[in-house]
C-alpha positions in Angstrom: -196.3 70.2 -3.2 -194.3 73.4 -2.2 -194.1 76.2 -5.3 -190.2 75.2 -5.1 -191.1 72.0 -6.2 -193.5 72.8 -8.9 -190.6 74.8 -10.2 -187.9 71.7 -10.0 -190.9 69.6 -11.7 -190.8 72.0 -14.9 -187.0 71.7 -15.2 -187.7 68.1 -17.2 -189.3 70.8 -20.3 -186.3 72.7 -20.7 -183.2 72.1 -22.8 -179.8 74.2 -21.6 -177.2 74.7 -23.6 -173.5 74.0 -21.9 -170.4 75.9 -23.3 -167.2 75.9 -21.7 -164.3 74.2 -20.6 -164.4 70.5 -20.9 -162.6 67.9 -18.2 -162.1 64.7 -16.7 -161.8 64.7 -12.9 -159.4 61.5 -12.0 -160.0 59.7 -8.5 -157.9 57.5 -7.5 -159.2 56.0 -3.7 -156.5 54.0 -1.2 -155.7 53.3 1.8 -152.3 54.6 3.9 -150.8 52.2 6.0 -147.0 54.1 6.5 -144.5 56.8 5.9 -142.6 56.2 2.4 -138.5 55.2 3.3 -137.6 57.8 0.4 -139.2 61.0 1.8 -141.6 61.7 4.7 -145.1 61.2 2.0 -147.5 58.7 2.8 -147.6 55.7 0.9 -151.2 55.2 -1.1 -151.9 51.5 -1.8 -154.4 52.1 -4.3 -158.1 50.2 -4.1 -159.6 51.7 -7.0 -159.7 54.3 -9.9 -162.3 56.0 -11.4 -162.9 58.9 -14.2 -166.0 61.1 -14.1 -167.0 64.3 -15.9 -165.5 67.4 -14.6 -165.3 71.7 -15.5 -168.5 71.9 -17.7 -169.1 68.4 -17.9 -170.0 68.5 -14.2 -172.2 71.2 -15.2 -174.2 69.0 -18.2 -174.1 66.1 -15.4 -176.3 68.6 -12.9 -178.5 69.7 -15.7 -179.2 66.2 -16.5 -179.8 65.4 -12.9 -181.8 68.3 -12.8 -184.2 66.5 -15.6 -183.5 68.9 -18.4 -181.7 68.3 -21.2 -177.9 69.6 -21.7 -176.6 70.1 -25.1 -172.6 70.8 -24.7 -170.1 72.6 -27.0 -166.4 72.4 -26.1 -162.8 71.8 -27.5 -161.1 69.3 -26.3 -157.7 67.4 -27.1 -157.6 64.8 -29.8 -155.4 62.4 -27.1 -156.8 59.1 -25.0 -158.4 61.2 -22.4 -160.2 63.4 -24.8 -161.4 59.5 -25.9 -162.5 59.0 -22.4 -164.2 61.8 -22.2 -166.2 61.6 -25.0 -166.9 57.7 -24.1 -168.0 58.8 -20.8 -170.6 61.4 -21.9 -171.8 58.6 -24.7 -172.2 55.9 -21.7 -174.2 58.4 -19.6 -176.4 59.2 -22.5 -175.5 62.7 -23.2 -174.6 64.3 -27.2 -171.3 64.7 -27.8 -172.3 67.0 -31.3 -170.8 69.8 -29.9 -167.7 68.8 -29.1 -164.7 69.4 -31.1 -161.2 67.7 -30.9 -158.3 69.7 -31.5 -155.1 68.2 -32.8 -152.1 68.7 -30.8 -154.5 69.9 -27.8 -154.3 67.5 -24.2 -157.4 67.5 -22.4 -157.7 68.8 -19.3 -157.3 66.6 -16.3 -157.7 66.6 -12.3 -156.6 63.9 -10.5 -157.1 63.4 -6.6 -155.8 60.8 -4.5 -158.2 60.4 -1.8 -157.2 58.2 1.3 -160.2 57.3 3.6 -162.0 60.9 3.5 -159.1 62.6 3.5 -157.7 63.9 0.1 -153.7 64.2 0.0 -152.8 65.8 -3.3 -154.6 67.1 -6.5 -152.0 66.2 -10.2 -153.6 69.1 -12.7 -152.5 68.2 -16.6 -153.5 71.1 -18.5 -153.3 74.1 -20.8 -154.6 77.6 -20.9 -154.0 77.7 -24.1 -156.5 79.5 -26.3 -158.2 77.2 -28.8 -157.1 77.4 -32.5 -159.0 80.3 -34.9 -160.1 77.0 -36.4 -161.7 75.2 -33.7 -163.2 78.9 -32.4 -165.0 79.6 -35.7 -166.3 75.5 -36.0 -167.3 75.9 -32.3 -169.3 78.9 -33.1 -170.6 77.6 -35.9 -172.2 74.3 -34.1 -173.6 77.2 -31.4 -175.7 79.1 -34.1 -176.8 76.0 -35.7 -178.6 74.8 -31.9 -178.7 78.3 -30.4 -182.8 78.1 -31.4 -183.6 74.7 -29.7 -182.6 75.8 -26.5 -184.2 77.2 -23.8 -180.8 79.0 -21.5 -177.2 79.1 -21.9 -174.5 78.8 -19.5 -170.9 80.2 -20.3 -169.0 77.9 -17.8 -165.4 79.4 -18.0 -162.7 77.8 -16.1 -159.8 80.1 -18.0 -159.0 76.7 -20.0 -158.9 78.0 -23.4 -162.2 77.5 -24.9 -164.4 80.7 -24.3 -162.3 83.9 -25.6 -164.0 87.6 -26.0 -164.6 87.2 -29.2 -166.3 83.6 -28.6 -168.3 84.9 -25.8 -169.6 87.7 -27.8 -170.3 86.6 -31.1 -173.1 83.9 -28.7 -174.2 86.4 -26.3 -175.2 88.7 -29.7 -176.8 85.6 -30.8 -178.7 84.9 -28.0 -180.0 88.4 -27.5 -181.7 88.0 -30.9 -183.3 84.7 -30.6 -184.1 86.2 -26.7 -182.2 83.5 -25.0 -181.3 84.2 -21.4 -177.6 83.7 -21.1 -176.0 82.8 -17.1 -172.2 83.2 -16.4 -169.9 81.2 -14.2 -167.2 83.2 -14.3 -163.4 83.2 -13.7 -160.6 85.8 -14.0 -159.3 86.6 -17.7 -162.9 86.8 -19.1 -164.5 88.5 -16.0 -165.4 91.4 -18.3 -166.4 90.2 -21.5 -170.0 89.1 -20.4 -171.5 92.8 -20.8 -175.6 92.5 -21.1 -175.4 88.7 -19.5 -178.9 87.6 -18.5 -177.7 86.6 -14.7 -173.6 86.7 -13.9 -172.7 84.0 -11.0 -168.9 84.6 -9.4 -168.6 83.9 -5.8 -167.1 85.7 -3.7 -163.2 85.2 -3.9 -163.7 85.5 -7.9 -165.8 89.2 -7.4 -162.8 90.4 -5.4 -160.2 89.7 -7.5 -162.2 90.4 -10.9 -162.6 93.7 -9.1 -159.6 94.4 -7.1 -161.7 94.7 -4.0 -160.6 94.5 -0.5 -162.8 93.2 2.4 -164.2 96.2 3.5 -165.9 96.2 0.1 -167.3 92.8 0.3 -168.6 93.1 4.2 -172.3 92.4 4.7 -173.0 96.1 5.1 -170.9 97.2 1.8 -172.1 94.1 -0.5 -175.3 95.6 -2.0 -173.5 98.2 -2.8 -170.5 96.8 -4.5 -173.0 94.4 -6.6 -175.3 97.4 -7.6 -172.7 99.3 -9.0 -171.1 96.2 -10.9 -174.2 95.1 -12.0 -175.5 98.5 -13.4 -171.6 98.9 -15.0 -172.3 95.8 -17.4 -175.5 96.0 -18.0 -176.3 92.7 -16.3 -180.1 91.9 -15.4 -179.0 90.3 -12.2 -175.5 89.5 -10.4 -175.7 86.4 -8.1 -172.8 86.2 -5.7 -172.6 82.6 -4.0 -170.4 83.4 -0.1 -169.5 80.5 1.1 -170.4 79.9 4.9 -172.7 83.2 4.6 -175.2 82.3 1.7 -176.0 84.1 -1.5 -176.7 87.2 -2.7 -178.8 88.0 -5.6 -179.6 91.4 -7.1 -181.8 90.7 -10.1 -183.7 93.4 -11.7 -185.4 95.3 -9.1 -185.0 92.9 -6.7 -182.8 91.9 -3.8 -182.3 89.1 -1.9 -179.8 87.8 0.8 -180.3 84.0 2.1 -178.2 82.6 4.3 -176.0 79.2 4.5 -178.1 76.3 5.4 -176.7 74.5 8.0 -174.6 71.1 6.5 -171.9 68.3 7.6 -169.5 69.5 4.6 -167.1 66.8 3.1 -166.1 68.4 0.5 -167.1 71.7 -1.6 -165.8 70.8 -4.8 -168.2 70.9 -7.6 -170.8 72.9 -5.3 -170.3 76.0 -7.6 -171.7 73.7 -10.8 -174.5 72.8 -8.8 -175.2 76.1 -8.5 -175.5 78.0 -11.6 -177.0 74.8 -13.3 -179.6 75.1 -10.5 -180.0 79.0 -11.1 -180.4 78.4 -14.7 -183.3 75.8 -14.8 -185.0 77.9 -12.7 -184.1 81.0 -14.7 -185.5 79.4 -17.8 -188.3 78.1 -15.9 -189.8 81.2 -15.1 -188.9 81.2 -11.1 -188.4 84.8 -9.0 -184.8 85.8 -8.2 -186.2 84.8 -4.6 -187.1 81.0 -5.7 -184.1 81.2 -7.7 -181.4 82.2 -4.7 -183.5 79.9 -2.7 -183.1 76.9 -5.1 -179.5 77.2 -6.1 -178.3 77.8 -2.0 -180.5 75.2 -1.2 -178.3 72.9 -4.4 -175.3 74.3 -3.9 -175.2 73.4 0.5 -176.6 69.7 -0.3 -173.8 68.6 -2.7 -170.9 69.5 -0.3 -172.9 67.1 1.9 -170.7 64.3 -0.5 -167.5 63.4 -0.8 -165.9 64.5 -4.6 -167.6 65.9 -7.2 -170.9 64.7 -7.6 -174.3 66.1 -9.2 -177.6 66.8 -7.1 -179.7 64.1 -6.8 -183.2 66.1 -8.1 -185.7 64.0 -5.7 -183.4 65.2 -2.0 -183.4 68.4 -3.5 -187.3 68.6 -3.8 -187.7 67.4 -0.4 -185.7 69.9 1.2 -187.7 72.2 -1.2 -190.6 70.9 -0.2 -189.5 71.4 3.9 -188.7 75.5 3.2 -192.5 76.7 2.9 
């Protein structure tokens, strides 16, 4: 067995704390068979519908695929689809102890309508919102009552509502004094509010505009560079920077390392980012080198978009691919 897979084997011990923004990602799957007479759309006939976890939940879905054990704190709407959402995290097994329904709230929804492989349109019902004082101080409180049974946390912020400054660092103070490692999925409105994060994970398009960078900045040559002086500027341990069709990037504590794309049929690259930062922050917590880590979580990331939707790894094709690398 490859050290990469020793690694995956240990991710069964660990227990990972999920906070963030909560969702449900809607499929409905049909077939088109003509042009509608009322405007030049194509007409779905629909063959089935299905609901699965999406935004963090997709997260706690990898983790558990991953063999550890996610505990997730959210806020979500007190309507039918916060209902379903909750009934689908009870089916798969998960806790749904953390999560909070806020009256007056809707939950957060995605809906694709997928014909064949091809997806045609994406319905988003939403708000970005912040969540009430109320819900913020219970949500904290639930955090600090767990905070010492876990073993990593991931901020997964989708700019939903759920993770404010102050949220973000009232936990990342608590975690620095029970000496929890803390990883960061990042997006826009929060990009700065994770000073002293254990390991912050943007890709590429979200470091750019986080930063106001143009290419030139972001160019192979330029990259190291651009990360070393972010990094160093908030007092992260390491910065991991996921690019697409050119790999990862990873400067984490003294060390640096650049992996490149694995080569894939991609279907689709939705969810890939979930994949990996759950990945990243297994093998965080397990003890792995920013090397096995970059390794691990490009390795994650490039098999998902391998599938169509948003899926989680499957842990066993992961460790033989592992398993082929060394």
């Amino acid at each position: 067995m490859s050290v990469l897979a020793e690694i995956i084997d240990g991710f069964s011990k660990l227990r990972v704390m999920v906070i963030g923004d909560l969702m449900v990602d809607a499929y409905t799957w049909g077939k088109v068979t003509r042009i509608s007479p009322e405007a030049p759309v194509p007409v779905v006939n629909v063959v089935k519908r299905e609901s699965r976890l999406g935004g963090a939940g997709n997260v706690v879905l990898n983790v558990a695929s991953l063999g550890a054990k996610p505990i997730v704190f959210s806020v979500i709407g007190d309507d039918a689809t916060g209902q379903s959402l909750i009934s689908i995290l009870s089916e798969a097994g998960l806790s749904v102890d953390g999560i909070i329904q806020e009256v007056g709230r809707p939950t957060t929804v995605k809906e694709r309508v997928i014909a064949g492989s091809q997806q045609l349109i994406r319905v988003d019902s939403e708000t970005e919102k912040a969540i009430s004082s109320a819900s913020e101080a219970s949500l904290v409180a639930a955090v600090k009552a767990a905070i010492s049974q876990v073993d990593v946390i991931i901020f997964e912020d989708y700019d939903k509502g759920v993770l404010s400054e102050g949220l973000i660092q009232e936990v990342m103070g608590l975690a620095r004094v029970a000496g929890i490692p803390t990883v960061v999925d990042p997006k826009k409105k929060n990009f700065f509010a994770y000073q002293g994060a254990t390991l912050f994970k943007p890709n590429l398009h979200e470091l750019r505009d986080g930063l106001g960078l143009d290419a030139s900045d972001l160019s192979a040559l330029a990259l190291p560079a651009t990360v070393k002086k972010f990094k160093e500027s908030q007092r992260f341990e390491g910065l991991f920077v996921t690019l697409s069709e050119r790999g990862v990037y990873m400067d984490f504590r003294s060390e640096q390392v650049a992996i490149p794309a694995h080569i894939r049929q991609i279907a689709d690259v939705s969810g890939a980012g979930d994949t990996v930062i759950s990945i990243a922050a297994c093998a965080l917590a397990a003890g792995a080198s920013p090397a096995q880590i970059a390794e691990l979580a490009n390795l994650g990331g490039g098999l998902v978009c391998e599938s169509l939707g948003v899926v989680p790894i499957d842990v066993n094709l992961l460790k033989r691919e592992a398993a082929s690398l060394l």
